[in-house]
N, C-alpha and C positions, 0 to 999 in steps of 0.2 A: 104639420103643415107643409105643404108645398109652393112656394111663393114663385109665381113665374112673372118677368117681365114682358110686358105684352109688347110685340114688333120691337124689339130693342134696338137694330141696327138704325134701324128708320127713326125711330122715338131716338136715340140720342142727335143724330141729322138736325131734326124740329128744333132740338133745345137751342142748338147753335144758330138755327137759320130758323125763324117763327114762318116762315113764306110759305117754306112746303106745308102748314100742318091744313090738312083738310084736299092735300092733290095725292096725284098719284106716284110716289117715287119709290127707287128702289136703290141697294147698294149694291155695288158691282167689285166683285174679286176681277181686278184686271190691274196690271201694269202700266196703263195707259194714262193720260194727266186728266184730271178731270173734265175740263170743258172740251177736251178730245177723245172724250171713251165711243167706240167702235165697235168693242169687241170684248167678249169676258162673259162671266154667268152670274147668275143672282145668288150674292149671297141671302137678302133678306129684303124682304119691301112692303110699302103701308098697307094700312086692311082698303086704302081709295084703290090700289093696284091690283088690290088681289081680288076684287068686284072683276075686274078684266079678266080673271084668270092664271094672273101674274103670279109664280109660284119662285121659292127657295131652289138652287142646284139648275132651273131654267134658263139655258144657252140664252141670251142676251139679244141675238135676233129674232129667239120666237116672241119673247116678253114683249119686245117694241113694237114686232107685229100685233099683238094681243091688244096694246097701250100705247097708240103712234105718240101719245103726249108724257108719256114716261118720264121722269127727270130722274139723271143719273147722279149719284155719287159713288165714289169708290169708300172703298173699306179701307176706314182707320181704326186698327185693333187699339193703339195706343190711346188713344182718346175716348172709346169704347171700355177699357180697363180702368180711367179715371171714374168713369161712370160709377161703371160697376162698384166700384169700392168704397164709393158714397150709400149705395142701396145697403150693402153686404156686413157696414157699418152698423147701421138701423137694426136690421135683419138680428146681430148678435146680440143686439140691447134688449131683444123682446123674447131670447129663447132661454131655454135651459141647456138645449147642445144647440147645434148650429153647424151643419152642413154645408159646405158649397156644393153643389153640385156642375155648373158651366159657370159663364159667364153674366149668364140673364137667370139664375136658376138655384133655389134654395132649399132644403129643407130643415124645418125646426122641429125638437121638440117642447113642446108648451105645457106638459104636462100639471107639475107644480104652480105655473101660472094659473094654470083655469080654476083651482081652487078658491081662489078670488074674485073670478069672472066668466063670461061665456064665452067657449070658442070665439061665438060670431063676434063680439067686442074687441077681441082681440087681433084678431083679422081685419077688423075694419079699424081698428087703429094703426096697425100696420101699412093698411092702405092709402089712409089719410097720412100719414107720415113722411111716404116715398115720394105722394104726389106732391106735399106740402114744401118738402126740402129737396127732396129729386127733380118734380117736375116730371113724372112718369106714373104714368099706370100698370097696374098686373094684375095676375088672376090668383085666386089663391083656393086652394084646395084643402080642406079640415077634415081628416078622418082618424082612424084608431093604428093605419099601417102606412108605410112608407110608399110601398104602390100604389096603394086606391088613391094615397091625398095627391100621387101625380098624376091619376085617372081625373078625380075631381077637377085639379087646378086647369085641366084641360075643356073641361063639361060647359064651361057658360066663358068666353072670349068674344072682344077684349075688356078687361076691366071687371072680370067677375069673380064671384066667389059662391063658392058650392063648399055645404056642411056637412055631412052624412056620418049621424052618431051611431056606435056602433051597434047598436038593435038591429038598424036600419042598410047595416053593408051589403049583407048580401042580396037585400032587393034591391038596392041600386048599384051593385055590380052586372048581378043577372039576366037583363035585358040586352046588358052592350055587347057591341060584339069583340072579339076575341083583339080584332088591331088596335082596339084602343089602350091597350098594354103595351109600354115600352120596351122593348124585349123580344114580342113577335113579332117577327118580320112578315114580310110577303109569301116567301117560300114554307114556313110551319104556318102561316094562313091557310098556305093550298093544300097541303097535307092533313090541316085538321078537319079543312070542310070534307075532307076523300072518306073523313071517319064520322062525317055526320057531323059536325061540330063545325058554328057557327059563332054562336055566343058565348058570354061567359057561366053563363049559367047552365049550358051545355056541358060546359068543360067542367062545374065542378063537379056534376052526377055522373064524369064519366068515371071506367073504371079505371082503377090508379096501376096497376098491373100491365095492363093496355097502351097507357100513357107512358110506362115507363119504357116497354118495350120498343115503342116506336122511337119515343125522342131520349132514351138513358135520363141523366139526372135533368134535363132541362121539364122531360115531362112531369117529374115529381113539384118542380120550380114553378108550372103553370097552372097544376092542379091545387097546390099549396096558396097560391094568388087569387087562383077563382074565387075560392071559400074565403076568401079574405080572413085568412090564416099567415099571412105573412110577417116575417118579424126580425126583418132587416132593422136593423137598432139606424139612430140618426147620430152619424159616429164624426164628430170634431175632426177637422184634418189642420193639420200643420202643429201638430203637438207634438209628435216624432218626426222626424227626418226619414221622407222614402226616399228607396233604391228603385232607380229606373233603367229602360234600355228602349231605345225605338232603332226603326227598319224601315228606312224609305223605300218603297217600291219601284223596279226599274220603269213597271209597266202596270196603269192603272188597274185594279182591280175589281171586278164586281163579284168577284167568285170567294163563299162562304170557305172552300177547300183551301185554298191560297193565303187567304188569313189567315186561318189557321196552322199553317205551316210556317205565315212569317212570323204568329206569334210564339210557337213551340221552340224557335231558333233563337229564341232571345230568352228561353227558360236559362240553360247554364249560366248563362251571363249573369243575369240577377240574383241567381242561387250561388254564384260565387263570389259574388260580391259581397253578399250576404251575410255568408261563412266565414269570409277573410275578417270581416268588421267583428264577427261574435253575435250576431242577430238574429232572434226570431221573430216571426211576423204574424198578422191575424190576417191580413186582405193581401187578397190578388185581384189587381185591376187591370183589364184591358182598356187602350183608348185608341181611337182609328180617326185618320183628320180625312176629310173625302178631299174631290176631287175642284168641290165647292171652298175647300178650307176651315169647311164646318167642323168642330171636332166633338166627339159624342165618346162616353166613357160608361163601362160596364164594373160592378165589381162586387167578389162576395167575402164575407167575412168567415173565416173558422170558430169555433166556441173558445178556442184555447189556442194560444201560440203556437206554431208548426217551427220548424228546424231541418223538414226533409225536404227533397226536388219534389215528392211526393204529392206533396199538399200543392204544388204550385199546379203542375202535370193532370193533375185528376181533373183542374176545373180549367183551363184553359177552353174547353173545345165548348164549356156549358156557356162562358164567358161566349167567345164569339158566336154563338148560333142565338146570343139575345141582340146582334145587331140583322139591319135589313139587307138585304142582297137583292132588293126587286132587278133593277137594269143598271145599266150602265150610269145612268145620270147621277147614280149613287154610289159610284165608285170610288176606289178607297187607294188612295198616294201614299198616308202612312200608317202603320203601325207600333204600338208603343204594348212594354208588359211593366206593371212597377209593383213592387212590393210595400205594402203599408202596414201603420201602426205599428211602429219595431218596439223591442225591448232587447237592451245586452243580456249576454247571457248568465251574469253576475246578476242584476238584475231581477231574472225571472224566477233564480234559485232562492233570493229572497223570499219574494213574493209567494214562491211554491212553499217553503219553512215555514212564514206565518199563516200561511191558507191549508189548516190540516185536512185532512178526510174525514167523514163521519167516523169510523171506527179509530181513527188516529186519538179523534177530538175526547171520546168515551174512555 
């Protein structure tokens, strides 16, 4: 499952203040005091705002033009974080692993639950739950892989939930098109349509040779996803302890090259940090905060512990080319690289001693 909070910035606003619920407001990353904001951009605002037009990363003068009746608040992460951790609570009582993903955004997996139930029960008691003791709504997405259920949890907002058992994935992938994948940006949008490729169901009869050529391993990533073949595990965090490094940008950026370059500068850092502690790791995750404050986070897992810069180095470039780079509105102040799931290296020699090989085992 993918559990998203529907308008979060805005829906925790309402919880404090019942006034707004039902107008058009929005929150605003700005330094300025509340009942004096001028100036700043949209973090996040109601679905009454976004009937106007009113969008997320939008300069603050346009939005007002759009919604002369717009009511501001600024962004409070701290009391946004209270929220959240009430939801995230819930969230862990109903899974068997339990993912965070952002701050509005989960993934579970429910497997050994559904043995006793249906997806859709389950989900919909999750939803009755949030709303009951949160006071929020969300969407929630039910499928077989990690990507489609955040294709789904997207398909029916706000407040909805979409099923799609796995007989049934690849006809309900097939139709959508290609940006409904979090991952594709703007720019492999423009590129895929230059190859005929629209849809998703375009992309998974294309050929994988083709794909790979053009985009290296992220083609093999997209065509893996079409067929709803993907099999990103829903992986616990905060069980190990990560190593991280970020790089604030002197000068915003919207350019895919540039990240890339700030994230490959912060590989030794975290591979030697690494090394100094005795550590090997399964995930490398990129995470970029724009220009909005928004922060959005990519990341893949190895099958097996790594130990070299190698492992980090190969996926970095596959890591930032599954964010957007359309314009500048989406431009990106930082960048962060971290290393997850560790194990010491006492530890893994264990674990490699009791875990024979077939022919060990014979």
């Amino acid at each position: 499952m993918c559990v998203d909070l529907n308008a979060f910035y805005p829906s925790c606003e309402e919880l404090r203040n019942p006034t707004l619920r039902g107008k058009p407001h929005a929150v605003i990353m700005t330094r300025q005091k509340e009942d004096e904001i001028t100036k700043g951009v949209v973090s996040s605002c109601s679905y009454e705002a976004r009937r106007f037009g009113v969008r997320s990363a939008m300069p603050l003068s346009m939005a007002t033009s759009l919604c002369p009746n717009l009511i501001l608040r600024s962004v409070n992460i701290s009391y946004y974080s209270q929220v959240s951790k009430g939801v995230m609570k819930i969230l862990r009582e109903c899974a068997d692993a339990f993912e965070q993903a952002s701050i509005d955004e989960a993934f579970l997996d429910c497997t050994s639950i559904r043995g006793h139930t249906t997806p859709e029960n389950i989900a919909m008691k999750i939803k009755e739950r949030i709303k009951k003791e949160c006071g929020l709504l969300c969407s929630i997405g039910v499928t077989s892989t990690k990507a489609s259920a955040k294709i789904a949890s997207d398909y029916h907002k706000p407040d909805g939930l979409t099923v799609v058992y796995p007989y049934n994935l690849t006809k309900f992938l097939f139709p959508l098109e290609v940006g409904r994948v979090a991952g594709i940006g703007a720019k492999t949008q423009e590129r895929l349509k230059g190859l005929g490729i629209d849809t998703l169901g375009q992309l998974a009869k294309a050929d994988l040779n083709m794909l790979i050529k053009n985009f290296g391993a992220n083609g093999h990533w997209m065509w893996t996803l079409a067929n709803g073949r993907d099999e990103d595990l829903v992986m616990p965090r905060g069980d190990r302890i990560s190593i991280s490094s970020e790089n604030t940008l002197t000068v915003h950026r919207a350019s895919r090259d540039k990240v890339l370059e700030a994230v490959d500068d912060l590989i030794d850092r975290v591979f030697e940090r690494a090394q100094a502690h005795d550590y090997l790791f399964r995930t490398v995750g990129v995470k970029i905060v724009r220009a909005d404050f928004t922060i959005e986070t990519r990341e893949i897992s190895h099958l097996d512990f790594q130990n070299t810069r190698e492992s980090i180095s190969s996926v970095t470039a596959t890591l930032v080319d599954r964010f957007s780079y359309s314009n500048d509105k989406q431009a990106i102040r930082k960048v962060g690289l971290k290393l997850s799931h560790l194990i010491s290296g006492n530890e893994y020699k264990k674990i490699k001693k009791i875990q024979k090989t077939i022919p060990e085992f014979f």
